[in-house]
Structure formats: C-alpha cells, structure tokens
N, C-alpha and C positions, 0 to 999 in steps of 0.2 A: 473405579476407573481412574487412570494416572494422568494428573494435570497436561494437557497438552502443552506443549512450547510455542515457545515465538518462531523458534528455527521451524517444527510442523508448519506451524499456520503459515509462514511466509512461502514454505515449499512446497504447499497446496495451493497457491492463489493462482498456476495454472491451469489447474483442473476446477476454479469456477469463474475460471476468465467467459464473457461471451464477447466471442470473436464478431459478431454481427453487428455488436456496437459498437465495436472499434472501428468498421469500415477500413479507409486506409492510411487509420494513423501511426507514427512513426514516433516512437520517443522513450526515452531514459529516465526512469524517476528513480530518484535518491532515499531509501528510506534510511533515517537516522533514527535507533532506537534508544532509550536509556533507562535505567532502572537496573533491576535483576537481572535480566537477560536481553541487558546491551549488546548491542549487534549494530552493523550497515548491510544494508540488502540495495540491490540494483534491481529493478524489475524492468524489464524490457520490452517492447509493445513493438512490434512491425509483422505485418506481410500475414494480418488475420491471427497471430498468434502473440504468447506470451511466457516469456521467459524468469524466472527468478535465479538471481546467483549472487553470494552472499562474499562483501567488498567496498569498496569505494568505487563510483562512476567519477570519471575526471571532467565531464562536462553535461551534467545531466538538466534535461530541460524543467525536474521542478525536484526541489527537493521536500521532504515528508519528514516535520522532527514529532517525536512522539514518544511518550513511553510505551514500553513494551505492556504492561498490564492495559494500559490504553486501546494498544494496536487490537488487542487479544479483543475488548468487548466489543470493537465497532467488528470486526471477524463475523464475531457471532450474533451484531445485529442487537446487545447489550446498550450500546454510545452509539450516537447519530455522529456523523462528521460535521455538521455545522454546526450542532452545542456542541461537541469539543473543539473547534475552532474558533465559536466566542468565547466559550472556558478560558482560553489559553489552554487549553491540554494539546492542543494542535497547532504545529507552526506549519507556515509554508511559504516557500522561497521558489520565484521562478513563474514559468508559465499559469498565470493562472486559471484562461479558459480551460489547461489540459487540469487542474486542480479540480474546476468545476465539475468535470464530466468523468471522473477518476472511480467515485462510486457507483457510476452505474457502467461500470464496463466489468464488476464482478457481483456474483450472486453471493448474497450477503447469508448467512447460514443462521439460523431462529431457533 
C-alpha cells in the first residue's frame, strides 16, 4: 500500500467532518505544515459543512503550525493533540475556544 500524503489526508478532512458538531459555527483555520511535505491548507467551517482548499487564508480565526508527519498521526488517531501540543509538536495562534473544540468536529480514523 502507497504512503498516503498530506495533500489526501487534508482533502479528505471533509468527508469526516461531523456537521452536528459544528452547529452554527463560522470560521477559517490556517494549517501551516512543515517538513517533507510542506504545504498551507485553509480549512473552512460554515453553514453545517466543510471545506478544505490548499493556500494562505489572509485572516483566519486560528492558525494550526505542525509538521506534516505530525498532522499524518493525530489523522490516524497515532498523536493526541494535546500531547502534541505540550510536546511542542503543535503550535496554535488565534482563537483558542475554536482550537479546543477543533478535534472533535472530525472523526479521527484508528
């Protein structure tokens, strides 16, 4: 089986978005990725659904820095986001309630 990418796993995170938990939030998160397969992704949250499109957001309410091998294990339910975020593997700038509630608005894949 062929390593999945960053670029898959970002392009899938709306097909394990749940819209139920989103209710009716509205918002822009930045993901900054670094390592091998450095990338910016936008991920987009309003009106029950969710968009990804890969860029800079110019004013996005949190931003998400991470390396990409990082992003890849919390995907898969490998890394918790809060030990990578004491690690230091996880930065985040911006809103932090929408940080807090970030993980459980996708079904995390085991």
């Amino acid at each position: 089986m062929p390593e999945i990418t960053i670029h898959e796993i970002m392009n899938a995170m709306p097909s394990v978005f749940v819209p139920e938990r989103a209710g009716d939030l509205s918002a822009q998160i930045q993901y900054r990725l670094s390592g091998d397969e450095a990338s910016d992704w936008i991920i987009s949250i309003a009106a029950g659904g969710c968009t990804v499109q890969q860029g800079v957001c110019p004013n996005p309410q949190l931003t998400v820095t991470i390396a990409a091998e990082d992003q890849k294990a919390l995907a898969f339910g490998k890394l918790d986001a809060m030990a990578a975020f004491m690690q230091g593997k996880l930065r985040l700038s911006g809103d932090m309630s929408l940080a807090m509630k970030l993980p459980s608005l996708f079904k995390i894949k085991s």
